[in-house]
VEXDREN-2710 file (C-alpha; in Angstrom, 1 decimal):
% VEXDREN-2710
k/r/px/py/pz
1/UNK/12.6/-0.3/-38.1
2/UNK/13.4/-2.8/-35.5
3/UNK/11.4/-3.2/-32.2
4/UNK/12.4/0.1/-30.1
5/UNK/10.5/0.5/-26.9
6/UNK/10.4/3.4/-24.4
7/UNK/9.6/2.6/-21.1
8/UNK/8.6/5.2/-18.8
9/UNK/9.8/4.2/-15.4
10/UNK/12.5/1.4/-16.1
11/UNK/13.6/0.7/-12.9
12/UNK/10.1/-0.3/-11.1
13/UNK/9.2/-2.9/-10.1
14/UNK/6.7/-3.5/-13.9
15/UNK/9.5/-1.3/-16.2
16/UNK/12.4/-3.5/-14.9
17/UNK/10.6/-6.9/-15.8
18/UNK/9.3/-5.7/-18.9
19/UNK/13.0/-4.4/-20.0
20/UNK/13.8/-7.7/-19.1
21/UNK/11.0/-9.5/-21.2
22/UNK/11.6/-7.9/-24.0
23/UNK/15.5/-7.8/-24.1
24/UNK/14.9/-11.2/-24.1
25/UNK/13.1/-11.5/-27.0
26/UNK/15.5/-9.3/-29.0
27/UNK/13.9/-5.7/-28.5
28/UNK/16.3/-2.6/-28.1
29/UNK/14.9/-1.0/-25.0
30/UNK/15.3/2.7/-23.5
31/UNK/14.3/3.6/-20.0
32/UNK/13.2/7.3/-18.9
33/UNK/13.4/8.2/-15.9
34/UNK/14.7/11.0/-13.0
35/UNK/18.1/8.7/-12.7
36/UNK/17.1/8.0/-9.2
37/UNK/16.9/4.1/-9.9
38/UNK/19.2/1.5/-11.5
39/UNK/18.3/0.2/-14.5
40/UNK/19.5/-3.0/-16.2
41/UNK/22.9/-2.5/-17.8
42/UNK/20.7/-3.9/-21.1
43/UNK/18.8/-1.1/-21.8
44/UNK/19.8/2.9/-22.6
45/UNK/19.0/4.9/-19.7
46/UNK/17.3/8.3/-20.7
47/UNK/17.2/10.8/-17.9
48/UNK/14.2/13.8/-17.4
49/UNK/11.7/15.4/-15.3
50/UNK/8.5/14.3/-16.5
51/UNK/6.6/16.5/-15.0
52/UNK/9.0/19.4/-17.3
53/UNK/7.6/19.4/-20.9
54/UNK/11.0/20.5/-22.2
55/UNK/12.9/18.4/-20.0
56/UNK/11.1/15.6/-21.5
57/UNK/10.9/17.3/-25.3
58/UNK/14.8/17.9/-24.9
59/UNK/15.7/13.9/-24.1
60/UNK/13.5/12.6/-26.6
61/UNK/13.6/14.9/-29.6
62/UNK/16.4/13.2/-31.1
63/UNK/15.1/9.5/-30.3
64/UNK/13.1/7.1/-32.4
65/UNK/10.4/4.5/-31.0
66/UNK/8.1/2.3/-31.9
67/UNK/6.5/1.2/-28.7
68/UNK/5.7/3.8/-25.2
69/UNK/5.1/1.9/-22.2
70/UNK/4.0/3.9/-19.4
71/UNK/4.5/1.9/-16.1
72/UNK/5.7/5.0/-13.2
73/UNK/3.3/7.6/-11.5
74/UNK/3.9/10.0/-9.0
75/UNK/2.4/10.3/-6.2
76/UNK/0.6/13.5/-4.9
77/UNK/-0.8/14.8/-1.3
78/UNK/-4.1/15.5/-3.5
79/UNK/-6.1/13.2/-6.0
80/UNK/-6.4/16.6/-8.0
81/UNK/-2.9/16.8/-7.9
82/UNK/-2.4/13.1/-9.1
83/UNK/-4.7/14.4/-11.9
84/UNK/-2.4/17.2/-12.9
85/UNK/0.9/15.9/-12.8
86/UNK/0.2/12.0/-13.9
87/UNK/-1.8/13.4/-16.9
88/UNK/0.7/16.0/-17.7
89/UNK/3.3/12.9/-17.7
90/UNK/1.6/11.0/-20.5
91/UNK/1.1/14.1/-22.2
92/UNK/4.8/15.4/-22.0
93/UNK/5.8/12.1/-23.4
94/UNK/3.5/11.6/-26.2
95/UNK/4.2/14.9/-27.2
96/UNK/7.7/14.2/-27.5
97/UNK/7.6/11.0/-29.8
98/UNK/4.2/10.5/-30.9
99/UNK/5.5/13.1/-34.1
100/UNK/8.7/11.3/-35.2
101/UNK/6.0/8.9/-37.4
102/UNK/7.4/5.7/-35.8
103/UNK/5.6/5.3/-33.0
104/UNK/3.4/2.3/-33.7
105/UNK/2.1/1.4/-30.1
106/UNK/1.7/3.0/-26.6
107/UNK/0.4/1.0/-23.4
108/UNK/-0.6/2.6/-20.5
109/UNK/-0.4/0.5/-16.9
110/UNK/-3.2/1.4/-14.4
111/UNK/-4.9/-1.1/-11.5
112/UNK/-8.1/-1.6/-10.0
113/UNK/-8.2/1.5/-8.5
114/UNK/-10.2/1.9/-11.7
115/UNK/-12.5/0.2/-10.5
116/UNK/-12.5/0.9/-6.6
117/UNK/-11.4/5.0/-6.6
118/UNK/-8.3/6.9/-5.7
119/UNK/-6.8/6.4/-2.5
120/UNK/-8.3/9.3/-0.7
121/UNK/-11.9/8.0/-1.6
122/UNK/-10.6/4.2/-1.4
123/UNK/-13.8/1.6/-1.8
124/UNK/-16.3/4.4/0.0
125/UNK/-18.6/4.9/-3.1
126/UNK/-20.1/1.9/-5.1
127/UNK/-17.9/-0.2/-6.2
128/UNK/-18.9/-2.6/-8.8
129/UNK/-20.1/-6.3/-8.2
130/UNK/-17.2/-8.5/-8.6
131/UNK/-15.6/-9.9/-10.4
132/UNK/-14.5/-6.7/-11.7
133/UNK/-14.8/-6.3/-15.6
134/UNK/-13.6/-4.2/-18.1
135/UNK/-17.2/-3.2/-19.7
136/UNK/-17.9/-1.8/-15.9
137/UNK/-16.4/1.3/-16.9
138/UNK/-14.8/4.9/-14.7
139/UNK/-16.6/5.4/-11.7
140/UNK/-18.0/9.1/-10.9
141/UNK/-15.0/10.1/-9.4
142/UNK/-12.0/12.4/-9.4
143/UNK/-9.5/9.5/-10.7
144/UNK/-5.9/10.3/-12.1
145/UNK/-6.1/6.7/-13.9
146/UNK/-8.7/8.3/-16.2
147/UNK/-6.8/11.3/-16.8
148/UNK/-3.8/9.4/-17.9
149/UNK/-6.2/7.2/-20.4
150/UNK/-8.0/10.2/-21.9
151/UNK/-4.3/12.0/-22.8
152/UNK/-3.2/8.1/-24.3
153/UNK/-6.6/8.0/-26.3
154/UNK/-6.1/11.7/-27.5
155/UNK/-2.5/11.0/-28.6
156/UNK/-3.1/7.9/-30.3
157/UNK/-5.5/9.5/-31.9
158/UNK/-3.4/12.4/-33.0
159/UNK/-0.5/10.3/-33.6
160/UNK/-2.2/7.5/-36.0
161/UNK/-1.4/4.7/-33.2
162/UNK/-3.0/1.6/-31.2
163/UNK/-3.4/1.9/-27.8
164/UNK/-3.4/-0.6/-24.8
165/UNK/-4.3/-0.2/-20.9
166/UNK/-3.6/-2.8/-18.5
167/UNK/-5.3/-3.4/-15.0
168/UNK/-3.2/-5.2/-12.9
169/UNK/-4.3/-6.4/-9.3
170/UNK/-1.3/-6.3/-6.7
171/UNK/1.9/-6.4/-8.0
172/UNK/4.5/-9.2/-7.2
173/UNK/7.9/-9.1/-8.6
174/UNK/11.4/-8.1/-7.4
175/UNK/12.2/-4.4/-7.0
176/UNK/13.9/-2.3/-4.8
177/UNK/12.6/1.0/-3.2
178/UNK/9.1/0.9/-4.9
179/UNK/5.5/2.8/-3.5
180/UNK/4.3/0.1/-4.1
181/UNK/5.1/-3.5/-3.1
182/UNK/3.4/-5.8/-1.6
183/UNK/5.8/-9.1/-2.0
184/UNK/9.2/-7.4/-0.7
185/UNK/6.8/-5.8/2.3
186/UNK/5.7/-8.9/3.6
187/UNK/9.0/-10.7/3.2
188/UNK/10.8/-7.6/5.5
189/UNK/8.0/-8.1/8.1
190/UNK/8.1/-11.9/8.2
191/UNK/11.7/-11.5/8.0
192/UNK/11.3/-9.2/11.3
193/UNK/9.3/-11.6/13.3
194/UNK/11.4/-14.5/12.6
195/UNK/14.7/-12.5/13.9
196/UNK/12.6/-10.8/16.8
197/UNK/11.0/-14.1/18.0
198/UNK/7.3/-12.2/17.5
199/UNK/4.0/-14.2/15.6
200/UNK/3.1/-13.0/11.7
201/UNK/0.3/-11.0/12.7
202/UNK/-2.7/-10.6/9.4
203/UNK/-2.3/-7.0/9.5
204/UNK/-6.0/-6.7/6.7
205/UNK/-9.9/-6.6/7.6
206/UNK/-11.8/-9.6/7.5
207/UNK/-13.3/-9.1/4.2
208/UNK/-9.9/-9.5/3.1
209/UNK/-9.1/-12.2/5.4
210/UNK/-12.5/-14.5/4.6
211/UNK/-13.0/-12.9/0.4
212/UNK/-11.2/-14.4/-2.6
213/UNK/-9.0/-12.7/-4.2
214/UNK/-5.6/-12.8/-6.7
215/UNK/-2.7/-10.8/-7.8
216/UNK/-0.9/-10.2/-10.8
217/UNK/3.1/-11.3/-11.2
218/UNK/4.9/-8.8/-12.7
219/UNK/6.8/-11.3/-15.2
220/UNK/3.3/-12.7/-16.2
221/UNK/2.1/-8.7/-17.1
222/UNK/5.5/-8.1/-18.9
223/UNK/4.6/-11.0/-20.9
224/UNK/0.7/-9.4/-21.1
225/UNK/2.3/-6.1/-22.4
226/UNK/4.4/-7.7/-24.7
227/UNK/1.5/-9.7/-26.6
228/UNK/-0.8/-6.7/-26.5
229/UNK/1.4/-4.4/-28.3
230/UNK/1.2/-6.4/-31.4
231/UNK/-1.7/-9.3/-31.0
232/UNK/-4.5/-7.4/-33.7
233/UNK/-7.3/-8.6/-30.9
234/UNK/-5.5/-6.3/-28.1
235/UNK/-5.5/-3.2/-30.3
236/UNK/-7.4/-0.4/-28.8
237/UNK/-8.6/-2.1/-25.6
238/UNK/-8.8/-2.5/-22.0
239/UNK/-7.6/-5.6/-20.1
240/UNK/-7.8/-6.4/-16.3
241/UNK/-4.3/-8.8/-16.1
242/UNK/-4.0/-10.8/-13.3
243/UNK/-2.3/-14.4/-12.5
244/UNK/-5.2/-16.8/-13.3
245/UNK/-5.5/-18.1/-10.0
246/UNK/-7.7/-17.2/-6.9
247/UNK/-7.2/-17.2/-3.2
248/UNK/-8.4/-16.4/0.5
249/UNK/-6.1/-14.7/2.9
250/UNK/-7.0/-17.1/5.4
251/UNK/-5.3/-19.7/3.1
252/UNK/-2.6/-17.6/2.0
253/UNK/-1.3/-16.5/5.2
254/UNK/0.0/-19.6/7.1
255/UNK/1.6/-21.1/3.8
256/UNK/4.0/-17.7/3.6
257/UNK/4.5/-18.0/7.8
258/UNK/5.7/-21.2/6.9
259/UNK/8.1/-20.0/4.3
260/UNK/9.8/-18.5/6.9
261/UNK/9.2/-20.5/9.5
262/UNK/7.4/-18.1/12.1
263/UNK/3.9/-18.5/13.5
264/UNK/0.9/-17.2/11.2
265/UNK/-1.7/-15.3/13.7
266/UNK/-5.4/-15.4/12.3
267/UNK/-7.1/-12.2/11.5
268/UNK/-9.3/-12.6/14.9
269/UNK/-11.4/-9.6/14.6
270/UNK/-9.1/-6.3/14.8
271/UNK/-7.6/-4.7/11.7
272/UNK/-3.9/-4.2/13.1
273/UNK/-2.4/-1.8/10.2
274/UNK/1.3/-2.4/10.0
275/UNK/2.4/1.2/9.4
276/UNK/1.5/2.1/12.8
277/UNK/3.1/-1.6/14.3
278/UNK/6.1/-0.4/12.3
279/UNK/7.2/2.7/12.9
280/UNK/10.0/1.6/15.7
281/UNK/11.1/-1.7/13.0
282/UNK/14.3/0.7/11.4
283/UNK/16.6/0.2/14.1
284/UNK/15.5/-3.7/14.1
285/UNK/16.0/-4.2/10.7
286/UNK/19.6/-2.0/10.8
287/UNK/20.5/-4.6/13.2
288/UNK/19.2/-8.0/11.1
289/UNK/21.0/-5.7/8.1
290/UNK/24.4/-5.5/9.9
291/UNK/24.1/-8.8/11.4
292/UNK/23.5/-11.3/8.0
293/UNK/25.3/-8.5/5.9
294/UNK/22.6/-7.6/3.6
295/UNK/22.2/-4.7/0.8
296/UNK/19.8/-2.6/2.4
297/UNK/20.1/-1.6/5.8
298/UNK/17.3/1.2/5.2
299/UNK/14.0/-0.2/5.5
300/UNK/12.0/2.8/4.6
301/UNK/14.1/1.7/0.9
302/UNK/12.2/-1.6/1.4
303/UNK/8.7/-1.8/2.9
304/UNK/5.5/0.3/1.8
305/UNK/4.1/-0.2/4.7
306/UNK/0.9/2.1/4.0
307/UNK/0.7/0.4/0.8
308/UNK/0.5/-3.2/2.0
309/UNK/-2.5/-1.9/4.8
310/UNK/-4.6/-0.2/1.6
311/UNK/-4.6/-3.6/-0.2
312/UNK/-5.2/-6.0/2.7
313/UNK/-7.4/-3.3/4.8
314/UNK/-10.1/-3.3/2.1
315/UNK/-13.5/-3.7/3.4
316/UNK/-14.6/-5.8/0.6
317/UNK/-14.1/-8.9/-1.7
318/UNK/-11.6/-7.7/-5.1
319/UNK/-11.3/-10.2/-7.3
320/UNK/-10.8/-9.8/-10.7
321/UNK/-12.5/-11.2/-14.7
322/UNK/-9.4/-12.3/-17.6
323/UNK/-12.6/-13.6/-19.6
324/UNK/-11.8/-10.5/-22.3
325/UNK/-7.5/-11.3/-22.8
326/UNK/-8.5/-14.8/-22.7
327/UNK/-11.1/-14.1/-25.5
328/UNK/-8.7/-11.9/-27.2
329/UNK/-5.9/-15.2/-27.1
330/UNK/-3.7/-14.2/-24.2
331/UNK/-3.8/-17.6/-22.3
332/UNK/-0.7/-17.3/-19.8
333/UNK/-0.6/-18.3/-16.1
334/UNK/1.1/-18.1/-12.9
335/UNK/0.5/-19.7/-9.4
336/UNK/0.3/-16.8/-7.0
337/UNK/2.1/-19.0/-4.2
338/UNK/5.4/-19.8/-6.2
339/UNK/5.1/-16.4/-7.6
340/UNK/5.2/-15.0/-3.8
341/UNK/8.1/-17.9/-3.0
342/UNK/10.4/-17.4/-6.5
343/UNK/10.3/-13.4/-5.0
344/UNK/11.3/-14.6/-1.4
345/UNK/13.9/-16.6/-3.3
346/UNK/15.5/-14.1/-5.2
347/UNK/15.3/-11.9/-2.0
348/UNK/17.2/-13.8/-0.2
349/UNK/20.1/-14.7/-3.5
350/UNK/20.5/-11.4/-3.7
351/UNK/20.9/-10.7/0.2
352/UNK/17.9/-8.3/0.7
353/UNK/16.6/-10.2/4.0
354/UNK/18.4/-12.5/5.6
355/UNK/18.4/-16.7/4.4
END
């Protein structure tokens, strides 16, 4: 049987780079999902309720797969509501293929909330020493991450198949109305300052202003997926995946302001969270919308504002170990700063902020 992945949440901003990856490199690729995203015209779009066990049994009964690549979740008001309906996800879905006996591989996307707790207890119990590594282990919490690896490891189990799970750090890659997006965040707020005439303002802490740190491109964990779902050193294992490269946000920040030519203001002691900043920027952004003709006029479809404040409010240094995929032989690379500016790039091609 020829490669035949499923990927669980197609359109986001990791499913719609790996559909790409892989169509590239001659894969036939499915996407489940609720239908509420486009997916690439490349790939079979499968529509369900994940959280319905026969909604999912009833799309997928008929299919055949050799790969599952779970990169969506859905987020909860409750960690132990995360729990429940995240867990129940993978479960639904592994229930539905694992028995068709062609299922060969299933990789499971997490983060380094692993590592630092859910988002209700974010970095408040003890987080381990960085840099973070995989032999570390869970941490004594309520975690839905753990959840979702525990129904993977039972199914693979069941099913007779290898297993992968993949850590990312923050995501950047192109993708539209995602919880979770750091790159297209920043480029609506920078965007906003430059038409508004105000200063880009570090919204973080100063642990995250003064720490190292890195992220993870989403092309470069498409390509991390890829290799792990048939490199024999990546069967059954756990990987942190992040771009190679590390950083401070005091480094960082001025060489995106001058991207976009506004003034970069210096964290200078006061965490300024850009969810509260933000909350009168729709009519703004309606305006630079209507005024440069771009896609989106809805900037609630663009910016995770409360997203881009977790990451760059943390109150400590995250910075992440590759020592175990490099071991194992995966050996890629990306620059974090021309993986920030090809985004910007795109954004602007395809006429989501203004040029």
């Amino acid at each position: 049987m020829e490669k035949r992945a499923l990927i669980i949440g197609a359109s986001g901003i990791v499913g719609s780079n790996l559909a790409d990856q892989l169509r590239a490199n001659g894969w036939n690729v499915a996407g489940l999902s609720r239908g509420r995203g486009a997916v690439s015209p490349d790939i079979e779009p499968i529509t369900a309720d994940l959280t319905s066990a026969d909604s999912v049994n009833d799309a997928l009964k008929a299919q055949r797969f050799t790969h599952v690549f779970f990169t969506a979740w859905a987020r909860q008001a409750t960690e132990k509501e995360n729990i429940r309906v995240n867990g129940a996800m993978v479960r639904h879905v592994m229930d539905a293929v694992g028995p068709s006996g062609t299922l060969e591989h299933a990789a499971l996307v997490t983060g380094l909330k692993h590592y630092l707790g859910p988002f209700e207890a974010y970095a408040t119990g003890a987080v381990p020493i960085t840099p973070f590594r995989e032999e570390q282990g869970r941490q004594p919490v309520d975690n839905f991450y753990y959840e979702q690896e525990d129904r993977l490891f039972e199914a693979a189990q069941r099913y007779g198949l290898s297993w992968s799970v993949h850590r990312p750090h923050t995501i950047i890659g192109y993708a539209l109305g995602n919880a979770m997006n750091m790159g297209v965040t920043l480029a609506v707020y920078a965007t906003l300052c430059k038409q508004t005439g105000q200063p880009f303002v570090f919204p973080g802490s100063g642990a995250q202003w003064e720490s190292l740190t890195d992220m993870t491109d989403a092309r470069l964990l498409a390509r991390h997926l890829e290799w792990a779902a048939s490199a024999a050193n990546a069967r059954n294992e756990d990987f942190n995946v992040v771009n190679g490269d590390v950083f401070r946000w005091k480094w960082m920040w001025s060489r995106l302001a001058d991207y976009f030519g506004v003034e970069a203001v210096p964290f200078d002691g006061t965490v300024r969270p850009l969810e509260g900043r933000m909350q009168d920027a729709g009519k703004a952004w309606a305006e630079i919308a209507a005024r440069f003709g771009l896609k989106e006029a809805d900037i609630g479809k663009l910016a995770s504002w409360w997203h881009t404040d977790a990451d760059l409010g943390r109150p400590m240094e995250v910075v992440t170990d590759m020592t175990k995929s490099r071991k194992a032989g995966f050996l890629d690379y990306q620059s974090t700063p021309d993986a920030f500016f090809a985004l910007f790039d795109r954004l602007k091609a395809e006429r989501i902020i203004a040029p």
